[in-house]
C-alpha positions in Angstrom: 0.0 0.0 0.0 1.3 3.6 -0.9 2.2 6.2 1.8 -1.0 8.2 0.2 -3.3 5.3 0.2 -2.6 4.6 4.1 -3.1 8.0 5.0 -6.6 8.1 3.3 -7.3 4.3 5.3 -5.9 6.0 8.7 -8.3 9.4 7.9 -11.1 7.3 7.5 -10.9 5.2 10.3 -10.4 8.1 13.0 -12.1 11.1 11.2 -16.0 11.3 10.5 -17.8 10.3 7.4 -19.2 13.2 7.3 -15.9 15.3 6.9 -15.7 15.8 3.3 -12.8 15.3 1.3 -12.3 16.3 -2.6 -11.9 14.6 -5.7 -11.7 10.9 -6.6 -8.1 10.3 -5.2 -8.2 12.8 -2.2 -5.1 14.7 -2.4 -2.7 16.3 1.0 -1.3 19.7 0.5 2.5 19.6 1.6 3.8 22.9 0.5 2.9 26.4 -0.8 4.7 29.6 -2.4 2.9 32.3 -3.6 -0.6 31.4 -5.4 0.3 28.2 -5.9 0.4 24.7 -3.8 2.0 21.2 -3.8 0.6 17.9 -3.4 2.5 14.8 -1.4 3.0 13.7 -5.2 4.8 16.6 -6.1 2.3 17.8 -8.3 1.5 21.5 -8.6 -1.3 23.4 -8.8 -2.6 26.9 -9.3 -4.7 27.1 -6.3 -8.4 29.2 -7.0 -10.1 27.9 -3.8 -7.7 29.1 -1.1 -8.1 26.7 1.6 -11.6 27.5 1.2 -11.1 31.4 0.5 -8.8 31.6 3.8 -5.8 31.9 2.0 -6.5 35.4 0.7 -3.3 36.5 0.0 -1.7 33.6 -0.9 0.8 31.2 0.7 4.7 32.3 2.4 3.8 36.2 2.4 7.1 37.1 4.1 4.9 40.1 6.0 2.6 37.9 7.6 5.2 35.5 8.4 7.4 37.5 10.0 5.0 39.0 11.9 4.3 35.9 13.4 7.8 34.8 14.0 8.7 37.6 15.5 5.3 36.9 18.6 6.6 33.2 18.4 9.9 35.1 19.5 8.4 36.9 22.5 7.3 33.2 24.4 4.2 34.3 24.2 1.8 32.5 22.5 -1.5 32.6 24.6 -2.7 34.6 27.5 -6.7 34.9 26.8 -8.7 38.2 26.7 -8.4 38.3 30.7 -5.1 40.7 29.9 -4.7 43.4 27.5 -3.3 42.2 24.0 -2.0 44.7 22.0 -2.5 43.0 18.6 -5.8 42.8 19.3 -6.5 46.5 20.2 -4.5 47.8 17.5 -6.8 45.4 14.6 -10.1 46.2 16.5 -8.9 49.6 15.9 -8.6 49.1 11.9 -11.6 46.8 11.5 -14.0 49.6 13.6 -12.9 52.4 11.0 -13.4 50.2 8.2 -16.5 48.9 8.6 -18.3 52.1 8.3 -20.1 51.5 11.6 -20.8 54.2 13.8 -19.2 54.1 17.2 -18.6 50.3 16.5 -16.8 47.8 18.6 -15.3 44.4 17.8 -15.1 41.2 19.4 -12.8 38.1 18.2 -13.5 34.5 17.8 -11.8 31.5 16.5 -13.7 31.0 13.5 -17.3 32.4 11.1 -19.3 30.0 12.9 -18.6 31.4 16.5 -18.7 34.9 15.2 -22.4 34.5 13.5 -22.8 32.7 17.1 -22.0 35.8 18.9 -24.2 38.1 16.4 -26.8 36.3 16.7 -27.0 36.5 20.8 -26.0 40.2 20.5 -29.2 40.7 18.4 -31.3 38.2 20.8 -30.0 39.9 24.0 -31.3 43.0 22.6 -34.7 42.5 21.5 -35.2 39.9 24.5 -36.7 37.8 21.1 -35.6 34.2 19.5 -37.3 35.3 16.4 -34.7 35.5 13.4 -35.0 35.9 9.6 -32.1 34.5 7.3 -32.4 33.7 3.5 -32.6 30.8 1.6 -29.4 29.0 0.2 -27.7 30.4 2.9 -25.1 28.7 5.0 -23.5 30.6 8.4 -21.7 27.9 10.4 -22.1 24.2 11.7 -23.2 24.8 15.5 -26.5 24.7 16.4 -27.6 27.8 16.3 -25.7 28.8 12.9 -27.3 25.6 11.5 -30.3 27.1 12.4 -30.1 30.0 10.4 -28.8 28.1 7.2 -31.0 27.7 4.8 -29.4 24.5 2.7 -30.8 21.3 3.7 -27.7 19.2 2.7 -26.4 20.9 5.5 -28.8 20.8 8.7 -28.6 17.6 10.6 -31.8 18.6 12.7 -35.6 19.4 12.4 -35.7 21.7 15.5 -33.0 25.2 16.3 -32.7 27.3 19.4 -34.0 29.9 17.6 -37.6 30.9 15.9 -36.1 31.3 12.0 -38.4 32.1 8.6 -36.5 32.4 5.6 -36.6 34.6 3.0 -36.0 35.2 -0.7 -33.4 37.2 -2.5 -31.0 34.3 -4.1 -33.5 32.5 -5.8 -33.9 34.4 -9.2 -33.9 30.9 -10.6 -38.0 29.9 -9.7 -40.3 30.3 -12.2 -42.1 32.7 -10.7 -39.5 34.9 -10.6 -38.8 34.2 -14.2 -38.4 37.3 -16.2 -38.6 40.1 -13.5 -35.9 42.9 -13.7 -33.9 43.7 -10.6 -36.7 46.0 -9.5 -39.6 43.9 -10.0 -37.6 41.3 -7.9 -36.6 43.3 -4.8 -40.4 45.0 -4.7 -41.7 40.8 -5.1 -38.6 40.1 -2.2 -39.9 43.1 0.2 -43.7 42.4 0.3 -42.8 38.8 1.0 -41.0 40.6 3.6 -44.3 42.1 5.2 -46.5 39.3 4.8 -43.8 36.8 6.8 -43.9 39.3 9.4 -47.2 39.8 9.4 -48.2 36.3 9.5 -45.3 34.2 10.8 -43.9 36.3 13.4 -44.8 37.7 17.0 -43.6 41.3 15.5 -40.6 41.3 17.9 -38.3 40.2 15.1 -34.4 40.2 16.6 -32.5 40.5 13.4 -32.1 39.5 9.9 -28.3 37.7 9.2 -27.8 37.6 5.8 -24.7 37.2 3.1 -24.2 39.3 0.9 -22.7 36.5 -2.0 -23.8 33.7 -0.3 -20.6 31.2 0.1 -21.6 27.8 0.0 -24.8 28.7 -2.0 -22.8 28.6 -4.9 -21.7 31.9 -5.0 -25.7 33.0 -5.5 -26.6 36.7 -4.6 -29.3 39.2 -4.5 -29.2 42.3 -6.5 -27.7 45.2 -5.4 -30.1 47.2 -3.1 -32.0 44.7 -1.9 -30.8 44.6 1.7 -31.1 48.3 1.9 -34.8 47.6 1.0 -34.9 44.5 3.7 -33.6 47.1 6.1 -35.9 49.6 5.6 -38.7 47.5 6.6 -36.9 45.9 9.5 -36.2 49.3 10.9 -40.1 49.8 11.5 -40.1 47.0 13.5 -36.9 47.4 15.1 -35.0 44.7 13.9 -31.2 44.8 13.3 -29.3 43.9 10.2 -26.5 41.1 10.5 -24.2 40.8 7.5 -22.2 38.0 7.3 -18.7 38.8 5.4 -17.0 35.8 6.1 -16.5 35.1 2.4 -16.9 38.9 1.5 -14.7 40.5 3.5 -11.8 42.6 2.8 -12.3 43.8 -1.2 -12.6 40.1 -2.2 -15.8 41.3 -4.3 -14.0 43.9 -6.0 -16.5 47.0 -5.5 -16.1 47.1 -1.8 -14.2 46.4 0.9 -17.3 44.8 2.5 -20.2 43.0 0.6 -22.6 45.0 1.7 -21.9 48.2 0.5 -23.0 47.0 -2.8 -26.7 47.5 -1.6 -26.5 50.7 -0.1 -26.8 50.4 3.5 -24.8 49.9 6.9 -25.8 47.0 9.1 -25.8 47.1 12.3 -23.3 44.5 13.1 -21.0 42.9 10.3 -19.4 39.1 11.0 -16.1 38.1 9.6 -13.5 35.3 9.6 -11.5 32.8 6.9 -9.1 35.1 4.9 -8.3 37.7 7.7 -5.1 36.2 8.8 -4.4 34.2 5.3 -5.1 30.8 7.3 -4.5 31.4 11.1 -7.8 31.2 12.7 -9.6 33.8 13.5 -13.2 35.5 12.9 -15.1 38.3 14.9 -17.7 40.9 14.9 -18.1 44.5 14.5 -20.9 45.9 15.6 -22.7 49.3 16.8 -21.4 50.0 20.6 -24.8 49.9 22.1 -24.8 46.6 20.9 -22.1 44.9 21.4 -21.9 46.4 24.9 -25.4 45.2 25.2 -24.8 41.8 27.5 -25.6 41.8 30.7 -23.9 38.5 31.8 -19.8 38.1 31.8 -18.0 37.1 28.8 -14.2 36.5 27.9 -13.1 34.3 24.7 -10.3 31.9 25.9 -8.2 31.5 22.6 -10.2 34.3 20.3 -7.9 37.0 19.7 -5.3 35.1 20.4 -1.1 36.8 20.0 -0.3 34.8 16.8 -3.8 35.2 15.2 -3.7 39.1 15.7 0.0 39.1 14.2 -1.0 37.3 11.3 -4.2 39.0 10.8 -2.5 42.6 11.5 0.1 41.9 8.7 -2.6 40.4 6.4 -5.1 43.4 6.7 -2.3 46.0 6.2 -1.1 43.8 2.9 -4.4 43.6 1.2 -5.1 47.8 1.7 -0.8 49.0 0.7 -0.9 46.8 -2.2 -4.9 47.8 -3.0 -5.5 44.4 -3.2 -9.6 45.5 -3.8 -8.4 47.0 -7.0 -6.8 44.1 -8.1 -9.5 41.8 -7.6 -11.7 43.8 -9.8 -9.1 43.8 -12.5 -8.7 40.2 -12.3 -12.5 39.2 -12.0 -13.4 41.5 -14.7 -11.0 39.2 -16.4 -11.8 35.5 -15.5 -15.8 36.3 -15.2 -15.8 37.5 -19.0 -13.8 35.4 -20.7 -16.3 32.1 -19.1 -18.9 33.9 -20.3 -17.9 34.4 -23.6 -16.6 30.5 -23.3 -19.8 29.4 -21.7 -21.7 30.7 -24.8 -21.3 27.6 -27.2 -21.0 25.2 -24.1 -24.4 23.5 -23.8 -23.3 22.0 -19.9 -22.8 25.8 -18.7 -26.0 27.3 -17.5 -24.8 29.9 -15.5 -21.7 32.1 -14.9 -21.6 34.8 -12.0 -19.9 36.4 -9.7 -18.0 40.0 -8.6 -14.1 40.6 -8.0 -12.3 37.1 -7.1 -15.4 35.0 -6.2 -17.5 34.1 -9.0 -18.6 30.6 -9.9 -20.0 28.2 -12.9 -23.4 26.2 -13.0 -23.6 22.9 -14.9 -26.2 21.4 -15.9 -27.3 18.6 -18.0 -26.9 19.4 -21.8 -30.4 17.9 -22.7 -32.6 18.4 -20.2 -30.9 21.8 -18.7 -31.1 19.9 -14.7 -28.8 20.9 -12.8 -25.7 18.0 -13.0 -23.4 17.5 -9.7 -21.7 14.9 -11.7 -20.5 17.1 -14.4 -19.5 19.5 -11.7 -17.4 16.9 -10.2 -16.2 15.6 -13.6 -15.0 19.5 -14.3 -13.8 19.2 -10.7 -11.5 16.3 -11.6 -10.6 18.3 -15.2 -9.2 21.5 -13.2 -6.9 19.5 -11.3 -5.6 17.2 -14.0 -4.8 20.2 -15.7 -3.1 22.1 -13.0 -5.8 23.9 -11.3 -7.7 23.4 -7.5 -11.7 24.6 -7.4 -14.2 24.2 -5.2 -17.8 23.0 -5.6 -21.3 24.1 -3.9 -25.2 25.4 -4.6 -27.9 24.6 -3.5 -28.1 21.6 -5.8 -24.4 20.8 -5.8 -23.8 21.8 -9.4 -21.8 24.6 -9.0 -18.0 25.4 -9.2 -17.3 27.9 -6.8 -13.9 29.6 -7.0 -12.3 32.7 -4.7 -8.2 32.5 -6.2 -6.1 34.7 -3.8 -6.4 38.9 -4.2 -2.7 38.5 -5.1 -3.8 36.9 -8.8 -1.1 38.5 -11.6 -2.2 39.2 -14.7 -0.3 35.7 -15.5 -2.3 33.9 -13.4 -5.6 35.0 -14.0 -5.0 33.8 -17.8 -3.6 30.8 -17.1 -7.0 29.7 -14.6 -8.7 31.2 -16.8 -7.4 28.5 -19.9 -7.4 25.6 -17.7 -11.2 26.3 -16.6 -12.2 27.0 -20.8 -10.5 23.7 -22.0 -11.9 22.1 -18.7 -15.4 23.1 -19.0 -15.4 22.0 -23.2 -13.8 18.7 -22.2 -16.5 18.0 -20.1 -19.1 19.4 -22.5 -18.0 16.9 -25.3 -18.3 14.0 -23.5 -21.5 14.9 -22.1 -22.9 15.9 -25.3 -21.3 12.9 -27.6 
């Protein structure tokens, strides 16, 4: 037996069968040097999935690991929020003036799931209410309240939530009966569904909507711009606040803002973030409105969120992305890659969808004659990419798309060279399904 076939018999005898692992012949990433990876086979790869969009700015950045050598240096690796950490202040600081809140605070976590967590009892604590809205297609995190508030069935392993949750539409352009409508038509359709689920479905004392603005394991689905300002506007009668989940939005990744939500006009009242922040140390947080985040009555520290290494990496990250204008780049780039599959996906009968904004965009297939949506071609397309050199993801709410976030540091270079691999990837897979 290989060294590679024992460690896939050893993972699945200790790890859970429900821990996913990619492609037919699961591969182990051993090294990394600027946007690309290496497999234990020596193979490499151009990676446009980033550890799952956590390695924004790609892999060895000398300023992020310096940074952390040099806290490694001190001794210190750990102390808990129970004594002032420096790091932490100074990227609190940053994040607070960045996110456009007023007055706004922030509080660290290890990871998206724990910060939507903490969002979620910030807005609950508030309104003294369980009652939440989220959106359909959505995903926010794998406890049991994030699962809750995710609206993909493939991923809730329960009928019942700590929480009261009604979903809501905004990513589902592809129903029939929203066949046809412009952007307007949509968001007016989206906002008096709005009304009627709180008129009908809810007790009035609504604590918050939580909402992406691309939605992440969706498939990279979204709502047009200006609907959330319209969602808002609504939930403001009632008192409601605004959650907006930037885990996968964060930090100029979309291209036309340094946070998602921009794009529709509005503020929330509290913003969640994690994955790419320290380019793969963990970390995740939320910024919110003071009033708010100073709003629980009952103690609270965070044991390892926060922690010295995390804020060095993260500190060295965030300053990377905005002195090389990292936002700028990943409009350049995803102007790039987004029109030229476009252009491709025109004579390929397996494509039925391309979208995306900046360095997050993604590809729907479906089957050639009957236009269904296909998870095996996505997987065949999967096992295409990386024969050819190239690492994707997959998700949607039907499993058929490929989703892909490559690193804000794409070149030029780069961008063409994904951008071939995906083209002839894509039309082998449409020949063989159309032969």
């Amino acid at each position: 037996m290989s060294e590679h076939a024992n460690l896939l018999r050893r993972h699945r005898a200790v790890m859970p069968d429900w821990l996913a692992l990619y492609y037919e012949s699961p591969i182990e990433i051993v090294g990394g040097k600027g946007n690309r990876v290496t497999d234990a086979e020596g193979n490499g790869y151009l990676d446009f999935f980033t550890g799952i969009l956590t390695n924004m700015i790609g892999y060895d950045v000398p300023e992020v690991r310096e940074a952390v050598e040099r806290q490694l240096a001190t001794g210190v690796v750990h102390t808990s929020t129970l004594y002032l950490l420096r790091g932490q202040v100074e990227l609190a600081e940053k994040i607070a003036r960045l996110s456009g809140i007023p007055d706004a605070k922030v509080f660290f976590t290890n990871s998206g799931t724990e910060a939507n967590e903490t969002a979620l009892l910030l807005a609950a604590a508030a309104r003294r209410s369980d009652q939440v809205l989220a959106m359909r297609q959505s995903y926010h995190g794998r406890s049991f309240g994030a699962v809750g508030v995710t609206g993909l069935r493939t991923w809730k392993n329960l009928p019942y939530s700590p929480l009261n949750v009604h979903f809501l539409h905004g990513a589902d352009r592809h129903l029939p009966q929203f066949a046809g409508l412009s952007d307007a038509d949509y968001i007016r359709v989206c906002v008096e569904d709005l009304r009627h689920v709180l008129a009908t479905a809810t007790g009035g004392d609504v604590a918050a909507l939580i909402a992406e603005p691309i939605q992440g394991v969706g498939g990279f689905t979204m709502a047009p711009d200006g609907l959330f300002a319209a969602y808002q506007e609504v939930l403001s009668e009632y008192g409601a606040y605004f959650i907006s989940d930037e885990v996968q939005t964060g930090w100029g990744r979309t291209g036309a803002s340094f946070f998602g939500i921009a794009a529709h006009g509005v503020t929330p009242d509290m913003m969640t973030f994690a994955k790419g922040l320290a380019n793969g140390f963990a970390v995740g947080g939320v910024v919110a409105r003071r009033e708010l985040m100073d709003g629980l009555n009952a103690n609270g520290i965070s044991t390892f969120g926060g922690n010295p290494l995390a804020m060095a990496a993260a500190n060295a990250t965030l300053d990377y992305v905005l002195d090389h204008d990292l936002q700028a780049n990943a409009a350049r780039q995803g102007a790039v890659i987004i029109g030229g599959l476009r252009e491709a996906a025109a004579g390929l009968p397996v494509v039925r969808d391309v979208r995306g904004k900046g360095l997050m965009f993604a590809v729907d297939l479906a089957d050639p004659g009957t236009g269904e949506p296909s998870p095996p071609l996505a997987g065949a397309v999967m096992e295409e990419t990386r024969r050819r050199g190239l690492l994707v993801g997959k998700g949607g709410l039907y499993g058929n798309a490929i989703r892909m976030a490559p690193p804000l540091t794409l070149t030029d270079a780069e961008a063409y060279e994904g951008l071939g691999i995906l083209i002839d990837s894509l039309r082998a897979v449409n020949e063989a399904a159309t032969a």
